[in-house]
C-alpha positions as CSV (number, residue, x, y, z in Angstrom):
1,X,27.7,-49.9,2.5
2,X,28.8,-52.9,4.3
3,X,26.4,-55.5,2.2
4,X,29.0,-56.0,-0.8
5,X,31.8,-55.9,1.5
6,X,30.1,-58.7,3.6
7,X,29.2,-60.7,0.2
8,X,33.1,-60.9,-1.0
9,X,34.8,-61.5,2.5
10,X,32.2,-64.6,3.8
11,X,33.9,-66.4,0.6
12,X,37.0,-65.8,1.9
13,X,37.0,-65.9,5.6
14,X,33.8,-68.4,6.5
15,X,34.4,-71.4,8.2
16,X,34.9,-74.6,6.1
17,X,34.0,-78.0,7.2
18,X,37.3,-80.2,6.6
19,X,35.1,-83.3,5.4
20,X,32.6,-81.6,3.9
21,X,34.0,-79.1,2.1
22,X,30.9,-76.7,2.5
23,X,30.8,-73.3,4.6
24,X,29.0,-71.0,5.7
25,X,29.0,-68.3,3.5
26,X,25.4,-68.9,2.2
27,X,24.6,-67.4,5.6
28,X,27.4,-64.7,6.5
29,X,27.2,-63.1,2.8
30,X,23.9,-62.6,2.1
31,X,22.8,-62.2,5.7
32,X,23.2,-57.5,5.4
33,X,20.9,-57.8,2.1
34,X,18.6,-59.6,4.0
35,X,18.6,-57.1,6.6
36,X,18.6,-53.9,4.4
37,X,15.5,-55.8,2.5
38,X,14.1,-55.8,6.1
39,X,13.0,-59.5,5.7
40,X,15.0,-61.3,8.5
41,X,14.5,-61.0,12.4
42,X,17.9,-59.0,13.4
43,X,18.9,-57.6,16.6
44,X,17.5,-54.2,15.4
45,X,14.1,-55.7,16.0
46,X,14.5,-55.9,19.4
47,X,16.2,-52.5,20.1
48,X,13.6,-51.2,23.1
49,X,14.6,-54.7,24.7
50,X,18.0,-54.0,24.5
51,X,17.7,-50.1,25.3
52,X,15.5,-51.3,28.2
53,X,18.0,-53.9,30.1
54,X,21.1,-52.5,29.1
55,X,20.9,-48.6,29.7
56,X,20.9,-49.2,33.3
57,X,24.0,-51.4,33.5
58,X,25.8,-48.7,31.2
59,X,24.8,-45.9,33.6
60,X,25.9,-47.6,36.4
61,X,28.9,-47.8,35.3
62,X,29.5,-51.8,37.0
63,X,29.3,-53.5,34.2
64,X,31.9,-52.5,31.6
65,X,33.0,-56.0,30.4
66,X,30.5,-57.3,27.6
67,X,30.7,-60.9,25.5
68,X,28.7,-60.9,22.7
69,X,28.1,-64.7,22.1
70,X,27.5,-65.5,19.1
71,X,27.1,-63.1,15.8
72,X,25.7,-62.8,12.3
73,X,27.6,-59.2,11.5
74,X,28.4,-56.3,13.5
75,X,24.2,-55.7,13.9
76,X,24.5,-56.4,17.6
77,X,27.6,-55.3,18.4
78,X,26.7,-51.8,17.4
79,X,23.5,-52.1,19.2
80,X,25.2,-52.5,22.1
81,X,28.1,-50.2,21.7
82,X,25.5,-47.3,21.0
83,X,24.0,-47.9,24.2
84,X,27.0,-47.6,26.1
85,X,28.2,-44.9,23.8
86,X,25.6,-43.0,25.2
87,X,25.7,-43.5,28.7
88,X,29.3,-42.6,28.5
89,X,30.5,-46.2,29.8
90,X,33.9,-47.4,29.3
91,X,32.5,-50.9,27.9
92,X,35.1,-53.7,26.9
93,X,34.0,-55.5,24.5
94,X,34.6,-58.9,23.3
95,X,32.8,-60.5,20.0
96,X,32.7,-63.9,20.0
97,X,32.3,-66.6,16.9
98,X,32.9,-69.2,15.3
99,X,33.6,-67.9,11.9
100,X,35.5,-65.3,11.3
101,X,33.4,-63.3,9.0
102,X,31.3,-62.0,11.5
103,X,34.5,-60.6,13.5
104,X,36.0,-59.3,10.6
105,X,32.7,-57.3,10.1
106,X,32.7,-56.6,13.9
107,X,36.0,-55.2,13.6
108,X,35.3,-52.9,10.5
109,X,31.8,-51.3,12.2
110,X,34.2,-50.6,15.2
111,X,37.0,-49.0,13.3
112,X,34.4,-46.4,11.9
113,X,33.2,-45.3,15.1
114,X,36.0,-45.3,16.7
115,X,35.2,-48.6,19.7
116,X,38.0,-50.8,20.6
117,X,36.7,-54.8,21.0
118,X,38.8,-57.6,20.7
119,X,37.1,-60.9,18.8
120,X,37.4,-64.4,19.2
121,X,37.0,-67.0,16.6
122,X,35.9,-69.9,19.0
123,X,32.8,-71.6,19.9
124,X,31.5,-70.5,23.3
125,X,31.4,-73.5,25.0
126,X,35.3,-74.4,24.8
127,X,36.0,-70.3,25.1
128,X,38.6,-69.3,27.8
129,X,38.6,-65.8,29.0
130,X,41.6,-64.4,31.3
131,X,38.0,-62.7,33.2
132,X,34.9,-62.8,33.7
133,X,32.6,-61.1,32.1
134,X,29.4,-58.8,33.7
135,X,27.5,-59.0,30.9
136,X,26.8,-61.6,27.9
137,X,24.1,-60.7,25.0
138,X,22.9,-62.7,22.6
139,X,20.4,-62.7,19.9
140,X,18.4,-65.6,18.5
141,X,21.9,-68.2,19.3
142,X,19.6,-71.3,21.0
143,X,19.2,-72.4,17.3
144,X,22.2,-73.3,16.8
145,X,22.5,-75.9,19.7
146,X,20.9,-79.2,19.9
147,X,18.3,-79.9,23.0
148,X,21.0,-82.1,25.0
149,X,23.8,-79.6,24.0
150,X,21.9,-76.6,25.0
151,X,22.8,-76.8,29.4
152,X,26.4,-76.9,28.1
153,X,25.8,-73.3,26.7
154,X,24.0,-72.5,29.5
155,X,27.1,-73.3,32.0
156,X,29.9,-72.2,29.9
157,X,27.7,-68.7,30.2
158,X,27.6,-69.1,33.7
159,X,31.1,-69.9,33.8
160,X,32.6,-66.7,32.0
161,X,30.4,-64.5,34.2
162,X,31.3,-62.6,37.2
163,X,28.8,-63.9,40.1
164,X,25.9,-61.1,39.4
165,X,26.8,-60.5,35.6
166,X,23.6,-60.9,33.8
167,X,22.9,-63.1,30.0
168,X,20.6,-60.1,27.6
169,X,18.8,-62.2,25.3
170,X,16.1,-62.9,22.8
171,X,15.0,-66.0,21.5
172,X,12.2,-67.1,19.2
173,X,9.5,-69.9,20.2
174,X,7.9,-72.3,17.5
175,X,5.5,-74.2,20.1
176,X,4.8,-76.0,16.4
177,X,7.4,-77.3,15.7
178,X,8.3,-81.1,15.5
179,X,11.0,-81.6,13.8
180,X,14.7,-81.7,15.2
181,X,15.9,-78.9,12.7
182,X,13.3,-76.2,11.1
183,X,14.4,-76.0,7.4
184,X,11.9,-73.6,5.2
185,X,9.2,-75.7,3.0
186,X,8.7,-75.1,-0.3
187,X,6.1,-72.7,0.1
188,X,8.2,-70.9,2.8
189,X,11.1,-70.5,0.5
190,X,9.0,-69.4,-2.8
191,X,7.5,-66.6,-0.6
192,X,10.9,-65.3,0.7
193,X,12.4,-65.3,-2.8
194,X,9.0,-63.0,-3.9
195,X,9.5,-60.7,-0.8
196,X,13.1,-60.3,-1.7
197,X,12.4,-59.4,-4.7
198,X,9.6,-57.4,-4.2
199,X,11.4,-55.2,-1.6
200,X,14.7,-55.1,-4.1
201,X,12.3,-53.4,-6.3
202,X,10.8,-51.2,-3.9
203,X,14.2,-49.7,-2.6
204,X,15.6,-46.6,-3.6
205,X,19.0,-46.1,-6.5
206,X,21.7,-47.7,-4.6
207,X,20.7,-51.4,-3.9
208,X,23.8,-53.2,-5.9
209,X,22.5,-56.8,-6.5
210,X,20.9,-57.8,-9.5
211,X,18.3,-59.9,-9.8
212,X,19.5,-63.4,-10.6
213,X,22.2,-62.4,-8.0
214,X,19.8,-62.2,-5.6
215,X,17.9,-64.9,-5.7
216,X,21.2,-67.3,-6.2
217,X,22.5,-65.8,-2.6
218,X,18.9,-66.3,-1.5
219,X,18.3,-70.1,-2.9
220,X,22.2,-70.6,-1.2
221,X,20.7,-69.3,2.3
222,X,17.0,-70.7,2.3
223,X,19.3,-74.2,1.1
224,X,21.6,-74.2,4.2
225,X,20.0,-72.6,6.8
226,X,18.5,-75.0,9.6
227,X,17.5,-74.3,12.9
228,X,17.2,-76.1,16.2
229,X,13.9,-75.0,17.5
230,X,13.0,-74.0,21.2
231,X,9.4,-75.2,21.9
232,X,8.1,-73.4,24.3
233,X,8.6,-70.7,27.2
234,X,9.1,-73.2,29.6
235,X,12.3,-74.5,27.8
236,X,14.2,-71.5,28.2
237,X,12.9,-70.8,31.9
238,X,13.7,-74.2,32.9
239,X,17.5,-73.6,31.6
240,X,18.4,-70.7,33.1
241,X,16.5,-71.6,36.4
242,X,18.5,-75.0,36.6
243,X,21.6,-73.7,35.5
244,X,22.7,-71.8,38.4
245,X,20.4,-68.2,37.3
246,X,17.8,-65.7,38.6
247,X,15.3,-64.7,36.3
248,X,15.2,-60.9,36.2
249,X,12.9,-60.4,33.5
250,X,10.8,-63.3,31.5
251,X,8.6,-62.3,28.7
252,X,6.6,-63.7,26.1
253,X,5.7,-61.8,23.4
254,X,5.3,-61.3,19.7
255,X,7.5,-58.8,17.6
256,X,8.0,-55.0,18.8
257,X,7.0,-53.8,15.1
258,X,5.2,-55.4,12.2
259,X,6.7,-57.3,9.9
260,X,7.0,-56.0,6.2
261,X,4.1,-57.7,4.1
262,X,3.7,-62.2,4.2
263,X,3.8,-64.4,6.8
264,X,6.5,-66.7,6.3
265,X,7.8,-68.3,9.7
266,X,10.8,-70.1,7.9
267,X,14.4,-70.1,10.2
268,X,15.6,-66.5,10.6
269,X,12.4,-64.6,9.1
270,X,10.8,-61.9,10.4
271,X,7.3,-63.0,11.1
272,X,4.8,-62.4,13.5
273,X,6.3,-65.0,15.3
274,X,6.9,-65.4,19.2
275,X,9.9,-64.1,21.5
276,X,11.0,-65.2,24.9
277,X,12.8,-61.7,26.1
278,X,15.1,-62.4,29.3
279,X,17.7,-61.1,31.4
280,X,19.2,-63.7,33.8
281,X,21.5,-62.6,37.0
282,X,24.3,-65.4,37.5
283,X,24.0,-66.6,41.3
């Protein structure tokens, strides 16, 4: 199981802020208990979207070179790599991060199947490639970027693509929200510690954290994890649109399954929260 190996290496590898001192291995170690509680909204939640948009490109066969922009573990990675797996495609992959706990986990799913990807530990938006790329997938990475930092993203994607290559993403929408950053409330961060727990308890002999464990790495994630919010449909159309893409596919929608029990809507849960689902062609 990947979850304890995830939990030691994101003290070692995650990125450290020279000033600050602080990392972020609140997020990158706890992250795969999270997801094996089923409690946080992962790429695996949107696996018909990215079975949908992507098993046509791997058929094809045109469009072998994939960036994956932006990663919590190897959970999209290996969502993509089935899909081409499947087809048959030759895909190249690159992973791409700014920490390199993520790549390190990358690099480990890879090994075991037997995939070849190279990783970068480099934010996207300064990132260099020696080609472009046909394809870039992401999965809930507008987040991380600040409103007025958000068409810099947008061109550096444009930028590493091959004129055609296509962005694969998913994206939630908090048409709520008015804050600058979405931090969990108290109420938001009591009722993830209970799920936590609650679904600890319910899982099978095998699940290796202990209780006080558990709700240390939890406190450490609900504590540092902040999100800035996209605010409506609109946002995301009008960034692609003016940022040089076609809009292949635009949908707004809630979750494809039903989350497990509560509905807490704090950064990175799975709730029954809104998605924007797009694929954009580079023109």
């Amino acid at each position: 199981m990947s979850a304890p190996l995830a939990l030691r290496e994101a003290r070692r590898l995650c990125l450290r802020d020279p000033e600050s001192g602080e990392d972020c291995s609140w997020y990158h170690g706890i992250w795969q208990y999270l997801r094996l509680l089923d409690i946080v909204s992962a790429a695996d939640k949107h696996a018909g979207f990215f079975e949908d948009a992507l098993a046509p490109l791997a058929r094809d066969g045109a469009s072998p070179r994939i960036l994956i922009s932006g990663t919590a573990d190897y959970s999209l990675p290996a969502r993509v790599l089935w899909i081409y797996g499947r087809a048959a495609a030759n895909a190249a992959m690159t992973v791409l991060d700014i920490c390199e706990t993520p790549l390190f986990l990358s690099r480990w799913y890879a090994e075991r199947i037997g995939a070849r990807i190279e990783t970068r530990a480099c934010e996207v938006i300064g990132f260099a490639a020696d080609r472009p790329f046909d394809v870039i997938c992401t999965h809930s990475f507008f987040g991380r970027f600040a409103p007025e930092r958000r068409s810099s993203l947008i061109a550096a994607w444009r930028r590493l693509l091959r004129p055609g290559g296509k962005v694969v993403t998913v994206n939630r929408v908090r048409s709520a929200a008015r804050d600058e950053r979405v931090r969990f409330t108290e109420k938001q961060s009591d009722d993830l510690i209970t799920r936590a727990l609650a679904a600890a308890k319910a899982r099978p002999a095998g699940f290796d954290l202990d209780r006080d464990t558990l709700i240390a790495e939890v406190r450490r994630f609900i504590g540092g994890k902040a999100s800035h919010p996209i605010r409506s449909p609109e946002e995301l159309r009008r960034l692609f649109e003016n940022g040089g893409f076609a809009l292949d596919r635009f949908e707004f929608a809630g979750p494809e399954t039903d989350p497990q029990g509560g509905l807490s809507t704090g950064p990175s849960v799975f709730s029954k929260s809104d998605y924007v689902k797009l694929v954009a062609t580079r023109v």
